[in-house]
ZATORKE-703002 format. One record per residue: residue number from 0; residue in one letter; x, y, z of N, C-alpha, C, O in turn. Coordinates in steps of 0.2 Angstrom, whole numbers. Example, Ala and Ser with C-alpha at 12.3 -4.5 7.8 and 13.67 -1.06 7.14 Angstrom:
REM residues 2
0,A,66,-28,39,62,-22,39,66,-16,39,71,-17,42
1,S,64,-11,35,68,-5,36,64,0,39,67,6,40
***
This chain:
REM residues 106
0,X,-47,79,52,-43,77,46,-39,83,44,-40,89,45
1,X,-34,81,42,-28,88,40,-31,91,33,-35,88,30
2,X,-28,95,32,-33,100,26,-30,97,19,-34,97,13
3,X,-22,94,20,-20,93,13,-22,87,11,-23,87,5
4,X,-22,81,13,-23,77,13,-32,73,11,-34,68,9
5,X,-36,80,13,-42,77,12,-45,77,3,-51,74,2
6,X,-41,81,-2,-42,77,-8,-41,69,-9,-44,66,-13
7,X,-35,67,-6,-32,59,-5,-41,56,-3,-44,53,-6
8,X,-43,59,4,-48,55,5,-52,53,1,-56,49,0
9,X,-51,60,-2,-60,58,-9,-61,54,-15,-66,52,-18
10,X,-52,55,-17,-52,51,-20,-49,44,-21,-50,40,-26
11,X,-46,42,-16,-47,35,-16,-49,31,-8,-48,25,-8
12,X,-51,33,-4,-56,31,1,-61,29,0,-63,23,3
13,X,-66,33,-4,-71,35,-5,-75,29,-8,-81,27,-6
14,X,-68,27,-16,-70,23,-19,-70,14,-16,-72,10,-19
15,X,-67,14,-9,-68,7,-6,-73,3,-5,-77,6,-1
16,X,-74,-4,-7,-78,-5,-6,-83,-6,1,-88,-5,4
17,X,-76,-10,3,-77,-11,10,-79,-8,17,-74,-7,20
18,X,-83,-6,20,-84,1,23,-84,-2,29,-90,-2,31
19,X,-80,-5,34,-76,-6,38,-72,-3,37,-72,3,40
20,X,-65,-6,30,-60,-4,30,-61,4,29,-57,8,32
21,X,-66,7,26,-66,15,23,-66,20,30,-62,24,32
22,X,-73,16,34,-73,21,43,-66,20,47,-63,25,50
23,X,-62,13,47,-57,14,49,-50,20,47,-48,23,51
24,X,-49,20,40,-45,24,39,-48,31,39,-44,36,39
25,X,-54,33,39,-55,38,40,-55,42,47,-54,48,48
26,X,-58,34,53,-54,38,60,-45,37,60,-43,35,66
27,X,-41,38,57,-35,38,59,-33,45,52,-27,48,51
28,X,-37,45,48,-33,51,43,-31,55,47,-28,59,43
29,X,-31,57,51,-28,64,56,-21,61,58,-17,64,61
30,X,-19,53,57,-12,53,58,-12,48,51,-15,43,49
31,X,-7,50,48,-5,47,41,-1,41,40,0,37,36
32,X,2,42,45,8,35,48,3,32,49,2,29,44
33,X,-3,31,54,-6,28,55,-12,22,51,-14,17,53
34,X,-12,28,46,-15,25,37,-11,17,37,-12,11,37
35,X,-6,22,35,-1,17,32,1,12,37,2,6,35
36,X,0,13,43,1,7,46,-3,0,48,-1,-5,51
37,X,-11,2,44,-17,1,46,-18,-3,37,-22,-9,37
38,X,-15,0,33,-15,-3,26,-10,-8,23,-11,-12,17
39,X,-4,-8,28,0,-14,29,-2,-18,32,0,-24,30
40,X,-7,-18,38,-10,-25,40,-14,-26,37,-15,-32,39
41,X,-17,-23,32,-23,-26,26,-20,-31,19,-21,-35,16
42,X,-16,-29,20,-11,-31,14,-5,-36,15,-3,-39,10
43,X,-2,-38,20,1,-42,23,-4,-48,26,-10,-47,29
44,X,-1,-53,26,-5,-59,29,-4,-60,38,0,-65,39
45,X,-6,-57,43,-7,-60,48,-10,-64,50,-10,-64,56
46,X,-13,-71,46,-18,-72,49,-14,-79,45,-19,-82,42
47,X,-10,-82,45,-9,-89,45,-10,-92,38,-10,-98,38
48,X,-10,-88,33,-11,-91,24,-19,-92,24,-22,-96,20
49,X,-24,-87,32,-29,-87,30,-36,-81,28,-42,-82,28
50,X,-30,-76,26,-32,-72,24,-33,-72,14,-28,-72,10
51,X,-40,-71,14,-41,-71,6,-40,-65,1,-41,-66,-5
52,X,-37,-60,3,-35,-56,-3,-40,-51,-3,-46,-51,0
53,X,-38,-46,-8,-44,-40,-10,-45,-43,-15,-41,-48,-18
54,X,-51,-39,-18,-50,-38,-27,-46,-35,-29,-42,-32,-25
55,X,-46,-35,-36,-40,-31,-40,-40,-24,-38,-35,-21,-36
56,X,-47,-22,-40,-50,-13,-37,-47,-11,-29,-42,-7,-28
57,X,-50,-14,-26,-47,-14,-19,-40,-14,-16,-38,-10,-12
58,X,-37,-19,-20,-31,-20,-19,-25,-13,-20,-21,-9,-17
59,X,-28,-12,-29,-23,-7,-33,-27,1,-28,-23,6,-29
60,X,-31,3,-26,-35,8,-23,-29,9,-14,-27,14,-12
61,X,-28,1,-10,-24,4,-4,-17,6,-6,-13,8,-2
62,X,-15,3,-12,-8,3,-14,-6,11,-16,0,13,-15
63,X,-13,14,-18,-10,19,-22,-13,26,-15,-14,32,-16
64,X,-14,23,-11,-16,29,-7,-10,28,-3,-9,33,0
65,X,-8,24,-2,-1,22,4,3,25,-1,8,28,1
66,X,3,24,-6,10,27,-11,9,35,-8,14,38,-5
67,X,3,39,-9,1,45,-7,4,48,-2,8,52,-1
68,X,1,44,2,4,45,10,11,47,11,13,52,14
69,X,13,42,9,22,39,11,22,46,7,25,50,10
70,X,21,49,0,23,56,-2,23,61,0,26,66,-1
71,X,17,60,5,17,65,7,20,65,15,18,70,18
72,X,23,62,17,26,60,25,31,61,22,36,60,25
73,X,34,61,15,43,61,13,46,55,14,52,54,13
74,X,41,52,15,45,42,15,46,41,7,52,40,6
75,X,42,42,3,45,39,-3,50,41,-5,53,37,-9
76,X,52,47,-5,61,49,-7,65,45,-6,69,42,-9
77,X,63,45,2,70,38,7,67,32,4,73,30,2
78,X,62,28,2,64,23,-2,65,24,-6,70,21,-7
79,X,65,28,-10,66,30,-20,72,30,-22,74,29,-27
80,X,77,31,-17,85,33,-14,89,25,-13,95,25,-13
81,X,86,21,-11,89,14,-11,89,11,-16,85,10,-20
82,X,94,8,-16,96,3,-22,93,-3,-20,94,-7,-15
83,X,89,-5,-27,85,-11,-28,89,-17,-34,87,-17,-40
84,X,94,-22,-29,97,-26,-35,94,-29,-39,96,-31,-44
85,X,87,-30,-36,83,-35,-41,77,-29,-46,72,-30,-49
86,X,79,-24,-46,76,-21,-51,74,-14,-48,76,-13,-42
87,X,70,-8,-52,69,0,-49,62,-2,-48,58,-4,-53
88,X,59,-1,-42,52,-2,-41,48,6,-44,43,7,-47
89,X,53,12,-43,50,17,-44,48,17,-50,42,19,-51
90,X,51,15,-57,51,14,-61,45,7,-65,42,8,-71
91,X,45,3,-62,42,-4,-66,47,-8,-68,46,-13,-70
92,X,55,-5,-68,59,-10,-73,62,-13,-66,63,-11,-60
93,X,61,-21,-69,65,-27,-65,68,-29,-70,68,-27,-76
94,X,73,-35,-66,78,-38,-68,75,-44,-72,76,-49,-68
95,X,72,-46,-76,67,-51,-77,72,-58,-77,70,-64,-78
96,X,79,-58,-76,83,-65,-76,87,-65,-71,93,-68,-71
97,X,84,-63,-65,87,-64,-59,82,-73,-56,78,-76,-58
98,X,88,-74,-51,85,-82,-49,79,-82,-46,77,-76,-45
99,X,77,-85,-45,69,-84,-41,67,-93,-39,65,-98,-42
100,X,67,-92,-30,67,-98,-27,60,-99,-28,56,-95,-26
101,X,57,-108,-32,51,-109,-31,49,-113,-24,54,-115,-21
102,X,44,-114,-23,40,-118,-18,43,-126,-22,45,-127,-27
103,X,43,-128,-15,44,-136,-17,37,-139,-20,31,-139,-19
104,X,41,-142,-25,33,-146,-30,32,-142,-35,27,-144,-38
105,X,35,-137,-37,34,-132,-41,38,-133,-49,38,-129,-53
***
């Protein structure tokens, strides 16, 4: 594991429920892209609309460790740097009267 990185592990690793997911990102902490690329397929649906979700704990615990990351790899500058028409993510503020396509039957 790299040196700077191992307070991130303690603090929100640690608190994972899941201890699949926890031993996973633990063998790949020594590459941090790798993190990140491992907490994108947790979070994204591969599996056909049959994947069920985190809790809310879980959910907000890989969001904010992947924010960490990406700061600490210098990604998040280069997002933070783009223009968001539909709102500033860095911030919270969205555009709350932009159009927004519902599902059919909605």
């Amino acid at each position: 594991m790299s040196q700077p990185l191992d307070p991130l592990l303690q603090e929100y690793v640690s608190k994972i429920t899941y201890a699949h997911i926890r031993q996973r990102i633990e063998q790949l902490w020594s590459r941090p892209q790798s993190v990140v690329d491992y907490i994108n397929e947790l979070l994204l649906d591969t599996r056909d609309g049959q994947r069920r979700g985190f809790d809310w704990a879980t959910a907000d615990l890989l969001f904010n460790l992947k924010l960490k990351l990406l700061q600490s790899l210098g990604e998040y500058e280069k997002l933070k740097d783009n223009t968001n028409p539909e709102g500033d993510f860095t911030t919270g503020e969205v555009n709350p009267y932009r159009a927004v396509k519902l599902p059919k039957g909605w």
